[in-house]
C-alpha positions as CSV (number, residue, x, y, z in Angstrom):
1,X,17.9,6.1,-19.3
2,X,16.2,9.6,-18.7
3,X,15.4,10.2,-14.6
4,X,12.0,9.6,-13.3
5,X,9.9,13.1,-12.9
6,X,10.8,14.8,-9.1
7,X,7.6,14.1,-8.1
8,X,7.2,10.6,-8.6
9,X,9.5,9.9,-4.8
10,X,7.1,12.8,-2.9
11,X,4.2,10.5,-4.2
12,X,5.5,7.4,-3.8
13,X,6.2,8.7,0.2
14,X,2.9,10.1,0.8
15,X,0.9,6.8,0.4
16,X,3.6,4.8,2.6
17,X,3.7,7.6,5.0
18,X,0.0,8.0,5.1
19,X,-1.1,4.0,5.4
20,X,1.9,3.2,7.8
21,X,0.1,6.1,9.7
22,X,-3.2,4.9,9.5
23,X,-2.6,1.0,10.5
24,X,-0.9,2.7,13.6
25,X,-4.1,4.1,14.5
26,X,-6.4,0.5,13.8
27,X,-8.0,2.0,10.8
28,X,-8.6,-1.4,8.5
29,X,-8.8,0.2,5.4
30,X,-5.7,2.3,6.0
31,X,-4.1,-1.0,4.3
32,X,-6.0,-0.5,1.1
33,X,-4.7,2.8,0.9
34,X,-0.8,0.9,0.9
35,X,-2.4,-1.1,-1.5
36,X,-3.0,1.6,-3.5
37,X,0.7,2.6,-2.7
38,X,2.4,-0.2,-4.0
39,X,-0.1,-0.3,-7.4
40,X,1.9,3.1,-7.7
41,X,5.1,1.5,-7.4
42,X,3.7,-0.9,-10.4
43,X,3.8,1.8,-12.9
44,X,7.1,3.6,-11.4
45,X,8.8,0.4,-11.8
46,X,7.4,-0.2,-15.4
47,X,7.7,3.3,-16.5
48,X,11.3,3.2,-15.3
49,X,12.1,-0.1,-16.4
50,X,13.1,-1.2,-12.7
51,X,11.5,-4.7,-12.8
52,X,12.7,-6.0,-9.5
53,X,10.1,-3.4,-7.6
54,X,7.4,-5.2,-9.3
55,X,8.2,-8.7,-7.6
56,X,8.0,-6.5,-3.8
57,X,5.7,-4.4,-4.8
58,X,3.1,-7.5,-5.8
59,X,4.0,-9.5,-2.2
60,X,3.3,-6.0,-0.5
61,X,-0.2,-6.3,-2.4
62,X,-0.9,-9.7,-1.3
63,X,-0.3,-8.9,2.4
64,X,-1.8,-5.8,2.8
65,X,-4.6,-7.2,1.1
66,X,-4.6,-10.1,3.4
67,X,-4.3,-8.0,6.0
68,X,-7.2,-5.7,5.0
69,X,-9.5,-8.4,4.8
70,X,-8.1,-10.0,8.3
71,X,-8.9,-6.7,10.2
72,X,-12.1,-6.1,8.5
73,X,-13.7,-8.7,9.7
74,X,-12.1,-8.7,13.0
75,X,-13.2,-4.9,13.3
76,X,-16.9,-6.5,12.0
77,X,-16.9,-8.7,14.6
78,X,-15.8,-6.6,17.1
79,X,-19.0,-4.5,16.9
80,X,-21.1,-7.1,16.7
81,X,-19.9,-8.1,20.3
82,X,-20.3,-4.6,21.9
């Protein structure tokens, strides 16, 4: 099997980097952006025929999109209360 391109790790780091960053500063939406992430990880593990990172990466997809909506409306409600 041929080697997946360089590039595909430093992009596959920058959206886990970036959204594990972002939840630590209580942005909501900083989870869609690991969503994002792990839709990345999707066509890596397709494109590499590396099946197993489909199964995490789709449970990473359904909390962080759990999580996304759970902080949305807590951050909705939130204002509403100031």
């Amino acid at each position: 099997m041929e080697s997946p391109a360089w590039w595909w790790s430093w992009l596959l780091m920058s959206f886990g980097v970036t959204g594990l960053y972002l939840v630590g500063k209580k942005k909501w939406w900083a989870w869609l952006i690991s969503f994002a992430g792990e839709c990345l990880w999707v066509i890596y593990a397709i494109t590499t025929r590396q099946y197993g990172f489909v199964v995490f990466a789709l449970t990473y997809m359904v909390v962080f999109l759990k999580n996304a909506i759970q902080w949305k409306s807590e951050n909705v409600e939130d204002t509403v209360q100031l």
